[in-house]
Backbone bond lengths (Angstrom), bond angles and torsions (degrees), N, CA, C in turn:
res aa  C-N    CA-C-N  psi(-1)  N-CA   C-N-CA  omega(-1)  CA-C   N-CA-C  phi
1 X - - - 1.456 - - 1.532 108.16 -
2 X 1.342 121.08 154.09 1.450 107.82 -150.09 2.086 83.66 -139.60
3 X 1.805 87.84 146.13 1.535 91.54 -160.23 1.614 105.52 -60.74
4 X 1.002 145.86 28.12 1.344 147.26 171.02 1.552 107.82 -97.67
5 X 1.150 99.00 -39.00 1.344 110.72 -169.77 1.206 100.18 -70.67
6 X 1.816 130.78 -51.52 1.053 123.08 -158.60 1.368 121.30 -90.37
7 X 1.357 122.21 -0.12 1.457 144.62 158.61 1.181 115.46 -74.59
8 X 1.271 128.61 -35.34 1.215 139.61 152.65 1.466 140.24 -34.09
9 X 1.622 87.34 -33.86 1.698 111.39 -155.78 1.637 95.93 -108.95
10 X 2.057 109.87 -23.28 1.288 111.88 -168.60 1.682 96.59 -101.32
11 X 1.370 110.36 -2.58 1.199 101.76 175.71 1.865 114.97 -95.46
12 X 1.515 121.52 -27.41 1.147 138.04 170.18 1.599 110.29 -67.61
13 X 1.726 123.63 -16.89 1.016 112.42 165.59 1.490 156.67 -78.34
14 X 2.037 74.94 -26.15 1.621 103.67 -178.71 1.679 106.06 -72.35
15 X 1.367 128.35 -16.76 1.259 141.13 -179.44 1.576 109.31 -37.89
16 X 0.999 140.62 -2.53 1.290 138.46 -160.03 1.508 86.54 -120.92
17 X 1.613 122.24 -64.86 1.177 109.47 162.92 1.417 157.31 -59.01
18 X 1.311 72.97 -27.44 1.742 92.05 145.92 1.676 130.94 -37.75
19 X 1.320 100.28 -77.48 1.486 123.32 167.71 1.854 108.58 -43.05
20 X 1.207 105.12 -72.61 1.568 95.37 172.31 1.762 137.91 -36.57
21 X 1.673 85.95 -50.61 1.617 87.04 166.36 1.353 124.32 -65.89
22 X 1.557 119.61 -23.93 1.902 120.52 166.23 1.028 101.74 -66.73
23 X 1.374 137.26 -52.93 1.120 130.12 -179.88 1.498 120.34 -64.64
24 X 0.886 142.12 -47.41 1.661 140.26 146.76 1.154 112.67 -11.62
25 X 1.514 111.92 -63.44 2.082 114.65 -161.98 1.891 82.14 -108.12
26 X 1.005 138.61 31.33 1.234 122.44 149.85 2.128 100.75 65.47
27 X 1.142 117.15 15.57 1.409 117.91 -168.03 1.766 109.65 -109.29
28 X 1.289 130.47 87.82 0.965 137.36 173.45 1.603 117.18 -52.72
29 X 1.427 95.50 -19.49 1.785 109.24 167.14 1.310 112.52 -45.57
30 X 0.830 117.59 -51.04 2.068 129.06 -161.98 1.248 95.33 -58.84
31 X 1.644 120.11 -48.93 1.448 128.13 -162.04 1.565 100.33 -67.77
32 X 1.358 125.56 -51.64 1.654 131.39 147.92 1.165 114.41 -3.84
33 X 1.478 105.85 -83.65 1.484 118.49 -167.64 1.701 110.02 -55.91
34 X 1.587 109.02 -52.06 1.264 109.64 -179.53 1.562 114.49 -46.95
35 X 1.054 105.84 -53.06 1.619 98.56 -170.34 1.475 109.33 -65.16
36 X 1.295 119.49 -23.68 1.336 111.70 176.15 1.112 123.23 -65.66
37 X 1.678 116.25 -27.88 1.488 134.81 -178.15 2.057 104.39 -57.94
38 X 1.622 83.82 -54.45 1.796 94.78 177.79 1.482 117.41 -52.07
39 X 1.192 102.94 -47.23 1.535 108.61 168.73 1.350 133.08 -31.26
40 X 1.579 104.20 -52.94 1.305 148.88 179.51 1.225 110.64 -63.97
41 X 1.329 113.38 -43.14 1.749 134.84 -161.58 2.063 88.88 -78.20
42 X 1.651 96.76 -79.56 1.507 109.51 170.20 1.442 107.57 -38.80
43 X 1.340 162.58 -27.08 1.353 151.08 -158.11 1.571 95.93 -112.73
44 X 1.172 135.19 -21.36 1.279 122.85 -179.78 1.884 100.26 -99.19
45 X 1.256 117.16 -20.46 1.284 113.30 161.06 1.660 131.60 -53.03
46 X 1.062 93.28 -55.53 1.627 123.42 167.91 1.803 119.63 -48.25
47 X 1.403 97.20 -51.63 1.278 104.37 169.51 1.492 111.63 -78.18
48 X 1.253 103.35 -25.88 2.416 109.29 -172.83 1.657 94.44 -66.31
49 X 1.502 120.39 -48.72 1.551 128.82 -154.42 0.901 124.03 -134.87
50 X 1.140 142.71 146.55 1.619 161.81 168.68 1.750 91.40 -64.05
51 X 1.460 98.48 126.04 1.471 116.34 172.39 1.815 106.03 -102.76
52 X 1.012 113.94 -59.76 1.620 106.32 -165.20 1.900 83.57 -97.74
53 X 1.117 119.74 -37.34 1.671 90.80 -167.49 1.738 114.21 -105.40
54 X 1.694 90.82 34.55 1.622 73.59 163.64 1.520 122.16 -92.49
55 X 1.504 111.67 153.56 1.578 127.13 -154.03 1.580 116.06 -53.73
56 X 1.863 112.45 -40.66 1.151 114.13 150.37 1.535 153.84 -79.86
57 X 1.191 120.15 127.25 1.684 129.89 -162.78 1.519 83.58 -45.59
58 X 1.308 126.29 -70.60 1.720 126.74 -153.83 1.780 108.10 -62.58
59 X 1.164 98.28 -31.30 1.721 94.94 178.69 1.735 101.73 -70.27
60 X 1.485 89.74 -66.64 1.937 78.98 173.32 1.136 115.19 -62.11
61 X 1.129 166.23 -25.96 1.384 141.41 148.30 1.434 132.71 -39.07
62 X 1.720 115.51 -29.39 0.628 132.78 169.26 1.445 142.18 -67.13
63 X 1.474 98.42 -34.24 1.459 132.40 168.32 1.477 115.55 -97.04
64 X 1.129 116.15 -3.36 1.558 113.82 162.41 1.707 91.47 -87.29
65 X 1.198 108.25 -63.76 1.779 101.88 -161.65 1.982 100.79 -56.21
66 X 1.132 139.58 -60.10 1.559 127.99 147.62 1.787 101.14 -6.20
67 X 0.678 113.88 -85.77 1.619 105.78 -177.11 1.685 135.04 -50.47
68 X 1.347 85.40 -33.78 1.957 93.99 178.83 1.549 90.69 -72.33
69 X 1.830 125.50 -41.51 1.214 115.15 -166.02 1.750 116.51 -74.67
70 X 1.185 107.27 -6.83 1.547 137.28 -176.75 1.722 97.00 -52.10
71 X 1.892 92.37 -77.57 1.181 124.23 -136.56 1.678 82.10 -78.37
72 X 1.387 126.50 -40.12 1.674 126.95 -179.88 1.665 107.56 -56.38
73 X 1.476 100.62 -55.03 1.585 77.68 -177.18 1.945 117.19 -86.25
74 X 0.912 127.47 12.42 1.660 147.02 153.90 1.418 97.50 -50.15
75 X 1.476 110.46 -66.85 1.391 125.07 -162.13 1.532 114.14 -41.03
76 X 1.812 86.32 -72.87 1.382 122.90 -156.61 1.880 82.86 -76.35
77 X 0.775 146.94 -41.93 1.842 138.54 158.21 1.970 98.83 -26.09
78 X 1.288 97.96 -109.34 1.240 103.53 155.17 1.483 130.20 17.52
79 X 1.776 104.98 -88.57 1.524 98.60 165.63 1.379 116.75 -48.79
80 X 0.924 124.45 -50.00 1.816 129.52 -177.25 1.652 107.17 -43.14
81 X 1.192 120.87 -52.45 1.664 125.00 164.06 1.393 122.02 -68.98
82 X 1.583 103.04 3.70 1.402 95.54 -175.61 1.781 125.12 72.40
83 X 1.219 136.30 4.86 0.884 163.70 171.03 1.652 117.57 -66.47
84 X 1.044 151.64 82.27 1.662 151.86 172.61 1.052 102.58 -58.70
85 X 1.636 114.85 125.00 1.218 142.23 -170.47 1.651 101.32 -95.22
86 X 1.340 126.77 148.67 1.170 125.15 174.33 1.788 93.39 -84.72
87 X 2.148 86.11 154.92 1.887 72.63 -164.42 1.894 88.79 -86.23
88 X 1.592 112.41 -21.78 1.542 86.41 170.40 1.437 112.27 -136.09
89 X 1.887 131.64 164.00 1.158 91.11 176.57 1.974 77.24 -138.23
């Protein structure tokens, strides 16, 4: 597993806490910033690894679902700001 990946995975986790702490101080900002972080996380992934042509079935499987879980919590960020997500890009 390659450190993109796993920043990735530690950054998609804190998301729950994330949300609580905006909701705590009333600051929809945080939720902002966070997703930008993911963004950040996902774009240095992308550039670290081969998504559809890496050599193994389990890595690419793996790194597709990393991405669907990407693009869900992007979304579902997003909706929360009220923001329309493109459905693809």
């Amino acid at each position: 597993i390659k450190s993109s990946e796993v920043q990735l995975i530690q950054c998609l986790l804190a998301y729950k806490n994330e949300l609580q702490k905006a909701a705590q101080l009333y600051s929809p900002s945080i939720i902002a910033h966070y997703l930008l972080q993911v963004a950040k996380a996902f774009n240095r992934l992308y550039n670290d690894v081969s998504i559809l042509k890496a050599v193994d079935a389990n890595e690419r499987a793996f790194r597709l679902h990393l991405s669907a879980l990407t693009a869900e919590t992007i979304q579902h960020g997003l909706g929360l700001l009220g923001v329309n997500s493109p459905a693809r890009m």
